[in-house]
C-alpha positions as CSV (number, residue, x, y, z in Angstrom):
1,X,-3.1,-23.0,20.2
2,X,0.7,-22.9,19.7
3,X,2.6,-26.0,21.4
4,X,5.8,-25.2,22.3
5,X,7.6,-27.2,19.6
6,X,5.8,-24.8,17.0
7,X,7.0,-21.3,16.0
8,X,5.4,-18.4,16.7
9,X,6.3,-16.3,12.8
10,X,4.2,-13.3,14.0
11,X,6.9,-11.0,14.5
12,X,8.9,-12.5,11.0
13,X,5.0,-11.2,9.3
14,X,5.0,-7.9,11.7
15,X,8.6,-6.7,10.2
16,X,7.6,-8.1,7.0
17,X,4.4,-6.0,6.6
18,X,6.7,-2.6,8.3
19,X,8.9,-3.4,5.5
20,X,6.3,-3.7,2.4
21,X,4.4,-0.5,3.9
22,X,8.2,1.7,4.0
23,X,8.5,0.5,0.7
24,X,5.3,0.9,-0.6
25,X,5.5,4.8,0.4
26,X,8.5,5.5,-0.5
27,X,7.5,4.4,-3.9
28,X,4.6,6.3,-4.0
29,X,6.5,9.9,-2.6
30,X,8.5,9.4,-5.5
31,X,6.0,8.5,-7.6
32,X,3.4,11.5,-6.6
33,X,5.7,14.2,-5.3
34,X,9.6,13.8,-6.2
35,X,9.4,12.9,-9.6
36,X,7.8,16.1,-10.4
37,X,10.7,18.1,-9.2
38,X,13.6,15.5,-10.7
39,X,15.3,17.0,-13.9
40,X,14.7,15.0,-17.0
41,X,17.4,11.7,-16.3
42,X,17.2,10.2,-19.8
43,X,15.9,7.0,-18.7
44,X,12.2,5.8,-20.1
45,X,10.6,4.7,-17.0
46,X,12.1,7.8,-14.8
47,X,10.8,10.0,-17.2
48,X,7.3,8.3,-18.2
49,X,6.7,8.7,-14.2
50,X,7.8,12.7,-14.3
51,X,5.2,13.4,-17.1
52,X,2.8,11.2,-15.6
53,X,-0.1,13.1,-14.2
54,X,-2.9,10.2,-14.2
55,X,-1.4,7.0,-12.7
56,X,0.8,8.2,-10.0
57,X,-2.7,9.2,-8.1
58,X,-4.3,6.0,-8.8
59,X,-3.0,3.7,-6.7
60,X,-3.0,5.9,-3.9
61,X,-6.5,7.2,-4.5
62,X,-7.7,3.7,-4.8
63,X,-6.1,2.1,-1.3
64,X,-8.5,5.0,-0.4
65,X,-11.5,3.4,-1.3
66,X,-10.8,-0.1,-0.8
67,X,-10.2,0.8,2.8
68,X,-13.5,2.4,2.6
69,X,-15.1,-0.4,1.2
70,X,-13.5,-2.9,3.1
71,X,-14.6,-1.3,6.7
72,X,-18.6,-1.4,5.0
73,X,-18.3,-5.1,4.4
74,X,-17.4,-6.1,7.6
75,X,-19.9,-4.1,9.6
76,X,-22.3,-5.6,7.2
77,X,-21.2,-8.9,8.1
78,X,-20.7,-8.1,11.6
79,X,-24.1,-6.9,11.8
80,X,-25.4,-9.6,9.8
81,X,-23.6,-12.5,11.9
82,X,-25.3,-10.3,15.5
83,X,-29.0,-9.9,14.2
């Protein structure tokens, strides 16, 4: 437990996390959708991400499955800990 004297940082880590996850899809929008419809800009990385058709999906497609894995190993814990 928390005495008074101590700080309670949850909310700091709540508007922390809000902020990582905006970020985090605004990145990938960019990445996956907007990109494709930018004009050519000249610059290296802008343009490596336009013609990009393999790793803009796999970050993405692989949150999807670590969520997915994730969720598996804990019930198999949580049934594990209860039997």
């Amino acid at each position: 437990r928390l005495s008074n004297l101590e700080p309670d940082s949850t909310q700091f880590w709540g508007y922390v996390l809000l902020i990582a996850t905006y970020v985090l899809f605004v990145l990938f929008m960019y990445a996956i959708v907007v990109s494709k419809l930018m004009p050519y800009t000249g610059n290296k990385y802008l343009d490596w991400i336009k013609e990009d058709t393999y790793y803009c999906l796999l970050i993405p497609v692989t949150w999807f499955v670590s969520v997915y894995a994730v969720f598996w190993n804990w019930m198999g814990m949580k049934f594990f800990r209860h039997n």
